[in-house]
C-alpha positions in Angstrom: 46.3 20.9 3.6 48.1 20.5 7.2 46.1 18.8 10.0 45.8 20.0 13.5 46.2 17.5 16.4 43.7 16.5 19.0 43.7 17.7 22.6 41.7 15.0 25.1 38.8 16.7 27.4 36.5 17.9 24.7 33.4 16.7 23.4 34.0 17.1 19.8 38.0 16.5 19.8 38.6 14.2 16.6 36.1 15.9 15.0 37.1 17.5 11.5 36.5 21.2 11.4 37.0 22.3 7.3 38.3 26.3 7.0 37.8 27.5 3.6 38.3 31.4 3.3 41.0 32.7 0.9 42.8 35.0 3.8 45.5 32.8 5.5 45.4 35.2 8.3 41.7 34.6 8.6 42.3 30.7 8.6 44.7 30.8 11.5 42.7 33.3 13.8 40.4 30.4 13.3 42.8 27.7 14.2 44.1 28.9 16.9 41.0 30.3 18.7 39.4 26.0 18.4 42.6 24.5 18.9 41.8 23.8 22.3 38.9 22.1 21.5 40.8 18.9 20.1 39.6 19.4 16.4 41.1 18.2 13.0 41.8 21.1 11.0 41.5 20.7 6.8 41.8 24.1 4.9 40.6 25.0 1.4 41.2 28.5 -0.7 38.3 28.7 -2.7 35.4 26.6 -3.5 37.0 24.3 -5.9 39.3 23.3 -3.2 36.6 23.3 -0.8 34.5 20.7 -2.6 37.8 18.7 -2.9 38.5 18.5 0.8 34.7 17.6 1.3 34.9 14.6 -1.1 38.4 13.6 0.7 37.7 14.1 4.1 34.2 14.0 4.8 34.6 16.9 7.5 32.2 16.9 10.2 31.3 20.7 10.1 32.5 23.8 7.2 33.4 27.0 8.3 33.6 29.0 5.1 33.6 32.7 3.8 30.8 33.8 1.4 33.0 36.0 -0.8 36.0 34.3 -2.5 37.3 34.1 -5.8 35.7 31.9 -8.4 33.0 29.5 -6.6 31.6 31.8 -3.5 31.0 30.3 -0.3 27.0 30.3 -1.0 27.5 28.2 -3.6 29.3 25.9 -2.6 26.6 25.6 0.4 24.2 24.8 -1.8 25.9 22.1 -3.8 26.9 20.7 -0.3 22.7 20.9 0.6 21.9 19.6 -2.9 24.1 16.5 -2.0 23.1 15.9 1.6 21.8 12.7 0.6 23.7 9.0 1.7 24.8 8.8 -2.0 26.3 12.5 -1.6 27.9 14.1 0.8 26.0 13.3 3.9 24.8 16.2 6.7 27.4 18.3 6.7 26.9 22.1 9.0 28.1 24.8 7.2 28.6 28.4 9.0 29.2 30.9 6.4 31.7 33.9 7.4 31.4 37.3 5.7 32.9 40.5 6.4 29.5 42.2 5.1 26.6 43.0 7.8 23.9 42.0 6.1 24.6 40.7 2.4 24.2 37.0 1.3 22.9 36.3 4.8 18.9 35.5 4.1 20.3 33.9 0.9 23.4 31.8 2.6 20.7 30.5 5.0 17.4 30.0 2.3 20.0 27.8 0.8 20.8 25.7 3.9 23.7 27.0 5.7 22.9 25.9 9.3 24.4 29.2 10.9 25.8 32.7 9.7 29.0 34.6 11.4 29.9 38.3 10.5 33.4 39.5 10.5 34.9 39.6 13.1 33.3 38.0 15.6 34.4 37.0 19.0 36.3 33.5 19.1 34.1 32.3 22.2 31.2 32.9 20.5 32.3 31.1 17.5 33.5 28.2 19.9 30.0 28.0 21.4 28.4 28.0 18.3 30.8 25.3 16.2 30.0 23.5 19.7 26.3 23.3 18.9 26.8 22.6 15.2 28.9 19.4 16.3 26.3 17.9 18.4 23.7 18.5 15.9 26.0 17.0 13.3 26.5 14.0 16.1 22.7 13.6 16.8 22.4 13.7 12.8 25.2 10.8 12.1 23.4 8.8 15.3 19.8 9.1 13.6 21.0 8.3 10.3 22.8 5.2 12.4 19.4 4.3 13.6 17.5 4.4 10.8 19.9 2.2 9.0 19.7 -0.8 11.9 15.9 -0.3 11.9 16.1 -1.0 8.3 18.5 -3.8 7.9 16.5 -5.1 11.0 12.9 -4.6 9.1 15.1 -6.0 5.7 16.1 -9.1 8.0 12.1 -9.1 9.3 10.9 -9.3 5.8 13.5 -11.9 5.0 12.6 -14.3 7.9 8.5 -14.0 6.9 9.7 -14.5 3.3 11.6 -17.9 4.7 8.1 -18.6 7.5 5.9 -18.1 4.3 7.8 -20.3 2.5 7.9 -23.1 4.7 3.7 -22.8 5.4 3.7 -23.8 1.8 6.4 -26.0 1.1 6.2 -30.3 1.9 9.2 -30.7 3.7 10.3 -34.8 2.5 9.7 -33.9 -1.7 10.6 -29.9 -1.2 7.6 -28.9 -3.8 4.4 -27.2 -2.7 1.9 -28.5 -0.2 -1.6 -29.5 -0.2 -2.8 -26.3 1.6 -0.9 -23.8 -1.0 -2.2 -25.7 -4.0 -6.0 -25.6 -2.9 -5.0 -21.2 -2.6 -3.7 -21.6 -6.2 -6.6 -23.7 -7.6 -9.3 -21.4 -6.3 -7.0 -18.4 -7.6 -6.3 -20.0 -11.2 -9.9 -21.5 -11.0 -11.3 -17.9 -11.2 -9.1 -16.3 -13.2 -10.0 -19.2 -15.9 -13.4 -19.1 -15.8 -13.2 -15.1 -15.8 -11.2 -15.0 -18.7 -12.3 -18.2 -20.4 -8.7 -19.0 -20.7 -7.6 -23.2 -20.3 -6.7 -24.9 -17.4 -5.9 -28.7 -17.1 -5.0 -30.5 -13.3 -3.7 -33.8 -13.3 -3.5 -35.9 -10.2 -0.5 -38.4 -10.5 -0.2 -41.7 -7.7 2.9 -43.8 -8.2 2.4 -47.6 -8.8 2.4 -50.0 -6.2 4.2 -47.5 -3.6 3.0 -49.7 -0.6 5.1 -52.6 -2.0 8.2 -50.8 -2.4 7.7 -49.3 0.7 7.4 -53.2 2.0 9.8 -54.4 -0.3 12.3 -51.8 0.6 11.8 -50.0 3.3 10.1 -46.7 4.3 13.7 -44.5 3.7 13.9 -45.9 0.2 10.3 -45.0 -0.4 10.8 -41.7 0.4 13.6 -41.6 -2.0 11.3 -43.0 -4.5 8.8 -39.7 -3.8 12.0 -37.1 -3.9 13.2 -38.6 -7.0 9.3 -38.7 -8.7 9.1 -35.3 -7.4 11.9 -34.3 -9.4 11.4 -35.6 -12.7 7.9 -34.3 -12.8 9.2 -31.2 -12.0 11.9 -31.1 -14.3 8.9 -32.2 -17.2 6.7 -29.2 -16.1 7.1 -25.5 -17.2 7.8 -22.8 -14.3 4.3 -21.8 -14.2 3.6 -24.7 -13.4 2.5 -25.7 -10.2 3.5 -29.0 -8.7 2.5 -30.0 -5.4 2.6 -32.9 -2.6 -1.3 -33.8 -2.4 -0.7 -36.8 0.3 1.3 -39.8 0.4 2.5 -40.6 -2.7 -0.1 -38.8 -4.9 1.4 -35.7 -6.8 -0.7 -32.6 -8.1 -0.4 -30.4 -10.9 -1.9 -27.3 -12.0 -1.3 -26.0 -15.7 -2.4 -23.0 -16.5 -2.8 -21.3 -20.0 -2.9 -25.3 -21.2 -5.0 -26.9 -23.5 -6.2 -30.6 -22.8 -4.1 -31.4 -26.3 -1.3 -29.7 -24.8 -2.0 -31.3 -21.1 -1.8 -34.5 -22.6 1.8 -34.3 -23.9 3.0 -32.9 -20.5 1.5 -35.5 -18.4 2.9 -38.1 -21.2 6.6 -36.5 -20.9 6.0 -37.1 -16.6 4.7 -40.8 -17.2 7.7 -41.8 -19.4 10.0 -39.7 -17.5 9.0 -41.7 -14.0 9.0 -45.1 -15.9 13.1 -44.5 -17.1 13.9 -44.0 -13.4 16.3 -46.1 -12.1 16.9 -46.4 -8.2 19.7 -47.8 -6.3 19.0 -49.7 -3.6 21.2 -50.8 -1.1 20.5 -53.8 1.0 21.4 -54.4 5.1 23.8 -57.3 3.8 25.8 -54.7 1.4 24.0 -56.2 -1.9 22.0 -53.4 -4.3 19.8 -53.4 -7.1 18.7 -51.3 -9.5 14.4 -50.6 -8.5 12.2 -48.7 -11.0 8.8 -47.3 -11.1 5.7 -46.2 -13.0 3.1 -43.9 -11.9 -1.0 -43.6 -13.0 -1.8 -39.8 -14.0 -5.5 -38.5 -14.1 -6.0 -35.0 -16.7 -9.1 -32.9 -16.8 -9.0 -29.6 -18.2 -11.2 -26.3 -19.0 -13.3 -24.9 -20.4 -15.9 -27.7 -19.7 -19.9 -27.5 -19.7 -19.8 -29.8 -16.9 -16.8 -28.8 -14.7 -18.3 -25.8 -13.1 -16.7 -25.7 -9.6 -12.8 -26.1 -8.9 -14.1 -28.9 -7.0 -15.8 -30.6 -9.7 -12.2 -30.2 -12.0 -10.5 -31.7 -9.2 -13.1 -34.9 -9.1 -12.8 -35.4 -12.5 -9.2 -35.9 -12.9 -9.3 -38.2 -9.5 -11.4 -40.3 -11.3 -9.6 -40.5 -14.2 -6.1 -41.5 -12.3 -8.6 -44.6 -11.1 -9.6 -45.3 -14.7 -5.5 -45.3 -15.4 -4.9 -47.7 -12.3 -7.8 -49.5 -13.4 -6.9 -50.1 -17.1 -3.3 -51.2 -16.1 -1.6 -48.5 -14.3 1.5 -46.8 -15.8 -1.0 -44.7 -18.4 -2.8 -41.2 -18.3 -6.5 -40.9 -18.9 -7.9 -37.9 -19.9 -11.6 -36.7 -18.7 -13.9 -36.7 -21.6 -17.2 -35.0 -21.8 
């Protein structure tokens, strides 16, 4: 399919102009009468060919005939309309050419062909109207443009609340959720539990001691302590579990769908899992140590007569992470009607 060069000056030179008419003579009236315009040329035969070059090329506007053999110029307009789409061909102008005053033209343009010429037809006044064609095809390709920076741009919006939200709900120093996001998930899970009489079980967890290692240690290594507590819990918990920072070094948990038999065994897996940690501490004079650590967890759980209120669930298992602390520390004890 030969190419025609570009001439500078003209508003659509570079643009590619497709010919597909089965006359060769036809195909170079053509040429020659928008060569001055600066346009690539690409030429088909037929339809087959036609849909070929389209593929190929991508051609900024078709000039095609409506009678030719095997696939006619209508329908190959409306396979190019069916396909207008970003995942097809794109907007593409088609002018359909026919030697025939009136036949095929209402049809040719039902099915989307964006203008209609009849055989022959005076070269300026197919100049001026390839001409209009081209700009709409240019205003076309800078709206689609648009649309596509207004939606990476909305994409990149979403993405940056998506990151904001995240951070509104996230501790910074242990990474899990904060105390404001876990109070919106206890209310939600609260009444969704008692709604569905399904169980629910909290436990508040506080490690052991924490002020002395902070004064033994340092605040830094305490908050190493707390990442490193964070992460085993979390590790111990399912994913629907949620696991948050409540204040200082008190962790939170919410377990939904869990009995208080099944509580139990989680909170035991966190206690044990907290009490094999081993630290390394490194000291200003180059000497370390190896520091562990045991926390106190509280458990209480639904359904319960007496727990009728999130607020009441959360008091109950406060009191029984005092009973743990008060019994020894390094224990869980579970609320108890």
């Amino acid at each position: 399919m030969p190419e025609g060069g570009r001439r500078a000056g003209s508003e659509g030179a570079g643009r590619t102009v497709l010919i597909v008419d089965d006359d060769p003579t036809h195909v170079q009236h053509v040429r020659e009468g928008l060569a001055p315009q600066g346009y690539r040329f690409r030429e088909a035969r037929d339809g087959a060919q036609a849909l070929s070059a389209i593929r190929e090329h991508r051609p900024d506007l078709i000039l095609m005939d409506v009678e030719m053999p095997g696939l006619g110029g209508v329908e190959v307009c409306r396979i190019v309309k069916a396909n207008a789409g970003e995942g097809g061909f794109g907007f593409i102008p088609v002018i359909l050419m026919t030697a025939r005053q009136a036949a095929g033209k209402v049809e040719g343009l039902e099915l989307g062909a964006d203008d209609y010429l009849v055989k022959p037809f005076d070269m300026l006044e197919l100049s001026a109207r390839v001409k209009s064609m081209l700009r709409l095809k240019a205003l076309q390709d800078a709206l689609i443009e648009k649309n596509r920076e207004l939606d990476r741009a909305n994409k990149e919006l979403a993405r940056k609340r998506e990151e904001l939200l995240t951070l509104s709900r996230t501790d910074p120093l242990t990474s899990l959720s904060n105390r404001r996001y876990f109070e919106e998930r206890l209310a939600e899970e609260f009444a969704r539990a008692r709604r569905y009489r399904s169980p629910l079980s909290l436990v508040m967890l506080d490690i052991d001691h924490f002020k002395r290692i902070n004064d033994t240690y340092g605040h830094p290594f305490g908050d190493e302590v707390l990442r490193a507590v964070a992460l085993v819990s979390r590790t111990r918990l399912r994913e629907v579990d949620l696991l948050a920072r409540y204040g200082g070094e008190e962790l939170i948990a919410l377990l939904p769908e869990t009995s208080p038999a099944d509580a139990l065994r989680a909170c035991e897996r966190v206690r044990e899992a907290i009490e094999s940690l081993r630290l390394d501490y490194r000291a200003s004079d180059g000497t370390s140590q190896k520091v562990s650590c045991t926390a106190s967890l509280g458990l209480a759980s639904l359904p319960s007569v007496p727990l009728q209120t999130a607020e009441d669930l959360l008091r109950a298992a406060d009191e029984c992470l005092y009973k743990a602390k008060e019994a020894g520390r390094n224990r869980v004890r579970q609320y108890e009607e």
